[in-house]
C-alpha positions in Angstrom: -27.0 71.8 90.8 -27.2 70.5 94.4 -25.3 67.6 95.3 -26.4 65.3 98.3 -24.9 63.7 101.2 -23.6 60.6 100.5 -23.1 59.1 103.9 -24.1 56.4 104.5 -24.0 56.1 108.5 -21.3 53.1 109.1 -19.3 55.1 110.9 -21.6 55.7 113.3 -22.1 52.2 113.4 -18.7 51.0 113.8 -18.4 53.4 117.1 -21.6 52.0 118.7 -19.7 48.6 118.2 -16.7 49.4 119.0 -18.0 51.4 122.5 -19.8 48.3 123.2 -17.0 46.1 122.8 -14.9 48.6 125.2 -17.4 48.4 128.2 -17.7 44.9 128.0 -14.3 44.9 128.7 -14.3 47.0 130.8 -17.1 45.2 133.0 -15.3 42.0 132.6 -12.2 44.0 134.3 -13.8 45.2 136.9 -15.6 42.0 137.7 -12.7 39.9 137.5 -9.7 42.0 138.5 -10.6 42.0 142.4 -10.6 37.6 142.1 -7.1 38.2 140.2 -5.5 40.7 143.4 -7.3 38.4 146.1 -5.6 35.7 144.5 -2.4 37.3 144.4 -2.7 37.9 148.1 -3.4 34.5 149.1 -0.1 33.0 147.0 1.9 35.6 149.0 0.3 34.8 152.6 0.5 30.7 151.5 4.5 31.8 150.5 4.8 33.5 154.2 2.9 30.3 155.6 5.6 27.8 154.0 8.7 30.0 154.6 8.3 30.3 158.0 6.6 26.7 158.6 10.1 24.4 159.3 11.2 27.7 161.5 8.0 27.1 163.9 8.1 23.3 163.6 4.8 23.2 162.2 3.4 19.8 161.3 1.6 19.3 158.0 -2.1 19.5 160.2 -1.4 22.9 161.6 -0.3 24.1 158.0 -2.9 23.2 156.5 -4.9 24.9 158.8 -3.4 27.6 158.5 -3.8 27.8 154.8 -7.1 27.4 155.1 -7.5 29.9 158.0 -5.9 32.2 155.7 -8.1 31.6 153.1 -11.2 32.5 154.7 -10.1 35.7 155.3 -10.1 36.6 152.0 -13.3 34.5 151.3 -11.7 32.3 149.2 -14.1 28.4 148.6 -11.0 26.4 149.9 -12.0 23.3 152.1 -8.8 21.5 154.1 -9.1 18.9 151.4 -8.2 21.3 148.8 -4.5 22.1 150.5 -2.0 19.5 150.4 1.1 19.8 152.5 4.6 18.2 151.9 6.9 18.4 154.9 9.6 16.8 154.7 13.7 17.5 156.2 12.7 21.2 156.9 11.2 21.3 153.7 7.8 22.3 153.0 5.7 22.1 149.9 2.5 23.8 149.8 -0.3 23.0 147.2 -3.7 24.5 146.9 -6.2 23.4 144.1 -9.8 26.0 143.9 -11.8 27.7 141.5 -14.2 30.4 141.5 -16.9 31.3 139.3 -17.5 34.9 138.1 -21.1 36.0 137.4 -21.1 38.1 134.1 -24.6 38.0 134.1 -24.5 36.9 130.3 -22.0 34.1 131.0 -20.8 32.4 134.2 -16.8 32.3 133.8 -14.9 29.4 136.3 -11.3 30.5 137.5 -9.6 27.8 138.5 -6.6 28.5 140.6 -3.5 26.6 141.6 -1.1 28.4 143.8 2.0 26.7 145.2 4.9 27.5 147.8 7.3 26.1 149.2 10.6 27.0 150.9 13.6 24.7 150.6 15.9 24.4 153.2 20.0 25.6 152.3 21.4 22.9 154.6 
């Protein structure tokens, strides 16, 4: 008496799902994890910009340029009217307000970032 397979195949199945479901992750990592360390560098350099802002007597113009400045090196879609400066007794207050869209090429996926610094004076 011969018995047959009874396998059906689902298993089979289940991994093609599941190693599609892994490299779509995986794209949407690798598309979206260079915006997430840009981003990070930009709230460090904006940190630097306030911290040492009342120590240069910077006005709230030449901040905000700066901020700006700073964010075109990294290619960032910030316009001066995007950056708004506080200055006020040696404190400074910066606030930064973009967004950038990601191309999944199924789905376009808007960021929308909102770094802030500021340094407070100890006096």
């Amino acid at each position: 008496m011969t018995q047959r397979n009874s396998q059906r195949g689902s298993g089979n199945l289940k991994a093609i799902v599941w190693t599609l479901i892994l490299a779509a992750l995986v794209y949407v990592g690798i598309k979206v994890m260079p915006i997430l360390v840009i981003e990070y560098e930009f709230q460090d350099s904006i940190q630097n910009i306030a911290r040492f802002a009342s120590v240069n007597r910077q006005d709230n113009p030449k901040i905000q340029k700066a901020v700006v400045t700073e964010a075109e090196k990294d290619d960032l879609p910030v316009r001066p009217e995007d950056v708004k400066v506080e200055g006020t007794n040696g404190n400074v207050r910066i606030s930064v307000d973009y967004a950038v869209t990601v191309d999944l090429s199924v789905y376009q996926w808007t960021l929308n970032f909102h770094p802030t610094a500021s340094n407070n004076a100890l006096f």
